[in-house]
N, C-alpha and C positions, 0 to 999 in steps of 0.2 A: 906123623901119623894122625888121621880125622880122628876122632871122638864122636859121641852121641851126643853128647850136651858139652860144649865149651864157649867161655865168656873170656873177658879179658884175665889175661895171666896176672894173678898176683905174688908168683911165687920170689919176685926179686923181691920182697918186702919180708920175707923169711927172713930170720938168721942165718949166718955163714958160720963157718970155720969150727969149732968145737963147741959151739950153742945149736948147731943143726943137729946133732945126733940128739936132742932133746927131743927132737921135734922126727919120731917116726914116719916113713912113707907109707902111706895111703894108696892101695887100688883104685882104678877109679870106679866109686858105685853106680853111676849111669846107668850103664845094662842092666845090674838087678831090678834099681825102681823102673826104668821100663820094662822090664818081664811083668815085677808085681803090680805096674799096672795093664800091663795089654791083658794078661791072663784074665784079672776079677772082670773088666770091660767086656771082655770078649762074652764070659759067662754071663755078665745079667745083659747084655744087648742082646744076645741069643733067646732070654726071652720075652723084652719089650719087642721084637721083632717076630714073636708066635713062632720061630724055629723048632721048641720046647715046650712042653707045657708047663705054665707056671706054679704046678709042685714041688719044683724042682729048685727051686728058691732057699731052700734051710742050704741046700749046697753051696750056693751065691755067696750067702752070709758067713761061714763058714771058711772061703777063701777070703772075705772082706775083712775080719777081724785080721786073718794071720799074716797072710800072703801082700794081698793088696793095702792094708792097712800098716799093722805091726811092721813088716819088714819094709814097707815103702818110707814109712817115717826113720827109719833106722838110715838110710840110704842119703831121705835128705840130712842127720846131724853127720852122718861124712860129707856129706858136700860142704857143708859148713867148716867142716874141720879143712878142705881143701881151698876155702875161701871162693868158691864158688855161688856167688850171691843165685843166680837165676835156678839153679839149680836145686839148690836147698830150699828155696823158697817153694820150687813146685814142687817136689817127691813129701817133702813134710807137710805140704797144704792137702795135695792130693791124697797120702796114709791118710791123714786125718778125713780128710771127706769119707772115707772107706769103713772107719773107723765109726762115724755119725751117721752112714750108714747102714751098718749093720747094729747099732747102738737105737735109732729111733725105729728099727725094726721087731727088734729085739726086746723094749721097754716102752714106747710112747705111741707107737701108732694105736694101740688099741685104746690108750687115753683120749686120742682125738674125737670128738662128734663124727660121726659116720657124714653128713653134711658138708664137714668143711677138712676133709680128707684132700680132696684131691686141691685142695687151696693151698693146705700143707704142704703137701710134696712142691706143688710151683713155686711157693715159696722155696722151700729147701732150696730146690733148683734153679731159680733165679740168681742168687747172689753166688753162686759158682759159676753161672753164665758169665756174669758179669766181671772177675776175677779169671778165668778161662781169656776173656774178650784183652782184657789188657797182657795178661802175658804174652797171650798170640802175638800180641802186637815188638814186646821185648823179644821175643824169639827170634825175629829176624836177623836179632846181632846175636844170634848162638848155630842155627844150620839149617838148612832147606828141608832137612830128613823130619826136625823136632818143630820147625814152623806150618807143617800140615800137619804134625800130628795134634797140634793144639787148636787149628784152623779146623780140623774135623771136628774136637772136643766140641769148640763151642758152638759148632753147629749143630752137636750132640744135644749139648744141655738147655740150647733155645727152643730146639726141636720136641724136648723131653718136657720142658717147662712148660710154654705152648701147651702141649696136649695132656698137662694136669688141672690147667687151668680152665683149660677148656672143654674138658671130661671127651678128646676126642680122639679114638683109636687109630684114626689115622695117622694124627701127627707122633702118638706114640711109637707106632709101628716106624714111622719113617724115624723117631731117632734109636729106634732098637737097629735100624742098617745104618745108619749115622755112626754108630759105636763099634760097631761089626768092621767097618773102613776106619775108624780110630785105632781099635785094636790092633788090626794089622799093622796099619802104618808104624806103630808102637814097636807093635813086634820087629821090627825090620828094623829101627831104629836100635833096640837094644840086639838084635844078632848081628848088625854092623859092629855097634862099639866089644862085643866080644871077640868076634872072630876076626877084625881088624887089629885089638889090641895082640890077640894070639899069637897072628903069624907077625906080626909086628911089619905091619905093610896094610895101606889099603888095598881090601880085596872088594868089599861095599860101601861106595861111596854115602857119606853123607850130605857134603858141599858145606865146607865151615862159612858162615857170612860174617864170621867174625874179623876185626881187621890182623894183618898177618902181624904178628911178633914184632919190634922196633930190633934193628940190630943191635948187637953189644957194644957198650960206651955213648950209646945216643943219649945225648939228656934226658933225662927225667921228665923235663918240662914237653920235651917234643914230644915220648912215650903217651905221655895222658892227652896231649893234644890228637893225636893217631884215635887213641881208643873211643874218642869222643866224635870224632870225622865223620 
């Protein structure tokens, strides 16, 4: 059965036999950190794209601390605990973005020079560009469904950066729909991995690019040779 986010299996390097029951099973949290993140996404793209008026922002923050931050980072230490490197790597980098910001919203923008504001935010938003750019690029060996969702992100955050740096509402406006087609794709990614893990059958495909499983008793050595191909 597909999944939302999968990388190479590491679960042969688990314990066997009466050391495994030390070692409790894990849901996979995939779906959640894509919900907590399509959902915050969805909410402030809505209003970088004028959908909304941006009043409506304390709500943004509000799902940023709990929803897209809190429970996103909670999602990537299960991934960790399933030794899911790509995975833990983006739901806890991601919380954490959610987390800084609604934290520089909340505490430091009003510190900044009204001058060098929108320098700030390009800043902010550059170096998650940038971090966005290279995992796109690792996604390819996790699924089709999770390599546009981050192919959208970082056209999200270039989009977003651009047009802080350049004080220009266009390019804002184009990555407030930039995020609006992130979210989604988000969304769809995490209703995949639920309602596939459900019926316990793909019903929405993902397309793993991951390489297929090495059959049982193949060496070790061929296995890491495969995952590497």
């Amino acid at each position: 059965m597909a999944t939302a986010i999968r990388t190479t299996d590491y679960t042969r390097d688990r314990p066997r036999g009466p050391a495994a029951a030390l070692i409790p099973a894990t849901a996979d949290p995939a779906p959640l950190g894509l919900a907590a993140f399509a959902t915050t996404t969805l909410m402030l793209s809505a209003v970088n794209a004028d959908w909304i008026a941006k009043g409506v922002e304390p709500a943004v923050l509000a799902m940023a601390l709990f929803f897209g931050g809190a429970v996103q980072v909670l999602a990537g230490m299960w991934e960790f605990r399933r030794a899911n490197t790509f995975a833990a790597v983006a739901f806890s980098s991601y919380g954490a973005f959610w987390l800084s910001f609604w934290a520089l919203n909340q505490f430091y923008v009003a510190k900044i020079p009204a001058a060098n504001l929108s320098d700030a935010v390009g800043l902010f938003l550059l170096v998650w560009a940038i971090f966005t750019t290279y995992m796109a690029l690792a996604s390819l060996r996790v699924s089709l469904a999770v390599f546009f969702v981050f192919v959208a992100l970082a056209v999200t955050y270039w989009l977003l950066m651009a047009g802080n740096f350049n004080d220009s509402t266009s390019l804002l406006k184009a990555g407030g729909w930039a995020g609006v087609i992130t979210a989604a794709l988000a969304f769809y990614a995490s209703f995949a991995g639920v309602l596939n893990d459900t019926w316990k059958r793909t019903v929405l495909p993902v397309v793993p690019l991951a390489p297929a499983p090495a059959p049982a008793g193949e060496p070790m050595e061929s296995r890491e040779e495969a995952a590497v191909r």
